[in-house]
C-alpha positions as CSV (number, residue, x, y, z in Angstrom):
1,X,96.7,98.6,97.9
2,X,100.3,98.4,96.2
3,X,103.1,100.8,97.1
4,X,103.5,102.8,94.0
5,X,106.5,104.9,95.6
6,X,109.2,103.4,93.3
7,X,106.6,103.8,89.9
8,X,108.4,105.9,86.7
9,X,105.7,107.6,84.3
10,X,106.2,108.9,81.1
11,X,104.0,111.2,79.6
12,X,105.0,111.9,76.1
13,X,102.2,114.5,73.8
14,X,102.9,114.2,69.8
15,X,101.6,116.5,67.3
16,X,100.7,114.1,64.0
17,X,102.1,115.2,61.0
18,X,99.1,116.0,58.4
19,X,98.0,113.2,56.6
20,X,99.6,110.8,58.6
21,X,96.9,109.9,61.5
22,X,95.6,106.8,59.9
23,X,99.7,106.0,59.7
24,X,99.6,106.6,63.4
25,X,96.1,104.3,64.2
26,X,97.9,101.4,62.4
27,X,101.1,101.7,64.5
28,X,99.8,101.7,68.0
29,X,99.0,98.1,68.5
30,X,102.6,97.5,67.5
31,X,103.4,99.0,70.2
32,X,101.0,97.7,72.5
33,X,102.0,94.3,71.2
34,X,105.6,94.7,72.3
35,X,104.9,96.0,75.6
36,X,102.5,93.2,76.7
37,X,106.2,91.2,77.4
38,X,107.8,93.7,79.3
39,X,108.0,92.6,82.6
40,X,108.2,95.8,84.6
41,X,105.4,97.4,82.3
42,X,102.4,98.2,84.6
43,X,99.7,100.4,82.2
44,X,100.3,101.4,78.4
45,X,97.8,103.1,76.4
46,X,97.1,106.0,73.7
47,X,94.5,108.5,73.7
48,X,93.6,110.9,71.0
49,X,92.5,114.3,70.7
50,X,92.1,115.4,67.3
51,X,95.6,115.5,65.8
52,X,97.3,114.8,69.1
53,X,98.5,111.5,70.6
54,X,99.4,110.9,73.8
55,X,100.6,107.5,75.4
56,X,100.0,107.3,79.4
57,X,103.0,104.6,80.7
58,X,104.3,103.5,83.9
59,X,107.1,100.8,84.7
60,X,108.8,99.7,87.9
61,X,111.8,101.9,88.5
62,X,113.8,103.7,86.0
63,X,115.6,100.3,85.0
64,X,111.7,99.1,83.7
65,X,111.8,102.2,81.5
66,X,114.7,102.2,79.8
67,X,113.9,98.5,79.2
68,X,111.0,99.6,77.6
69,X,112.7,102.1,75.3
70,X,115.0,99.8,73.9
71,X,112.3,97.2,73.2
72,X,109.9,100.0,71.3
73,X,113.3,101.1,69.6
74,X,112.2,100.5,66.0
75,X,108.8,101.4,66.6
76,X,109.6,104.5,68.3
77,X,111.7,105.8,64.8
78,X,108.7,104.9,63.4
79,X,106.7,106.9,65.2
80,X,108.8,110.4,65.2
81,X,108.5,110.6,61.1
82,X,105.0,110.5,62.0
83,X,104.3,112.8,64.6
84,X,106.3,115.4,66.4
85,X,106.7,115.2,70.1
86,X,105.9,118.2,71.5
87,X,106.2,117.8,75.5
88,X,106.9,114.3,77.5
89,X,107.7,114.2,81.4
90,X,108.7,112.2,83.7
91,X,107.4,111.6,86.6
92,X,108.7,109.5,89.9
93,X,110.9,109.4,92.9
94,X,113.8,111.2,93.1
95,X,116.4,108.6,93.2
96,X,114.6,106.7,90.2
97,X,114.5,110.0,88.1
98,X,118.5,110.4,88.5
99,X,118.7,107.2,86.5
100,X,116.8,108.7,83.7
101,X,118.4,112.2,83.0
102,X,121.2,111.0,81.4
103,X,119.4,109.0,78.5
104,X,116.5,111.2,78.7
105,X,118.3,114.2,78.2
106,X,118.1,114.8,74.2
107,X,114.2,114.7,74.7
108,X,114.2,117.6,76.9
109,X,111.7,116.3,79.7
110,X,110.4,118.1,82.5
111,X,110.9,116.4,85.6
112,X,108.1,115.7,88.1
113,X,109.7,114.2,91.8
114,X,107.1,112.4,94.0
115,X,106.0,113.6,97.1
116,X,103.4,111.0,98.4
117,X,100.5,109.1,97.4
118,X,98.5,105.9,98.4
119,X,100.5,102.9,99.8
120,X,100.2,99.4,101.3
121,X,100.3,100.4,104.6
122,X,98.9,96.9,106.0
123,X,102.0,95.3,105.3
């Protein structure tokens, strides 16, 4: 099993504007599409719950993640005069997270340090 230790989630929650879910369906392979390059990009999806989106994301390190918002830049614009984010955190090791709070900041995240989970340990 791969050591996860050094893995940065972000779990962002968006309330669609009225009107605009179909708006929202279309853009999401967009996304999707972008991401498929990224290097450090290790999941990416979207789930729905009525009016709500949410997009589950994890990168290598903080420096996969910023990488990540600059390369959804455009679509990201796109996406707020859809839908209104209503929570996101971020999630990973201390160290990593540091990186993050700067150009996280406007956002408003809450930040979630981890503790332990399962590792290579045959290595």
């Amino acid at each position: 099993m791969a050591d996860h230790s050094s893995i940065v989630s972000i779990h962002p929650y968006f309330k669609i504007h009225e009107g605009k879910l179909d708006e929202v369906k279309d853009l999401l392979p967009e996304f999707v599409a972008k991401v498929e390059n990224e290097e450090a990009a290790l999941y990416y999806n979207f789930t729905l719950n009525g009016d709500e989106l949410f997009c589950r994301e994890g990168y290598v390190g903080a420096a996969g993640a910023l990488a990540h918002v600059e390369n959804v830049g455009p679509e990201l614009d796109r996406l707020f005069s859809l839908a209104e984010m209503i929570r996101i955190e971020i999630h990973g090791p201390a160290e990593e997270l540091e990186n993050l709070r700067e150009p996280f900041a406007a956002l408003n995240p809450t930040w979630w340090n981890y503790q332990c989970g399962l590792t290579d340990q045959g290595e």
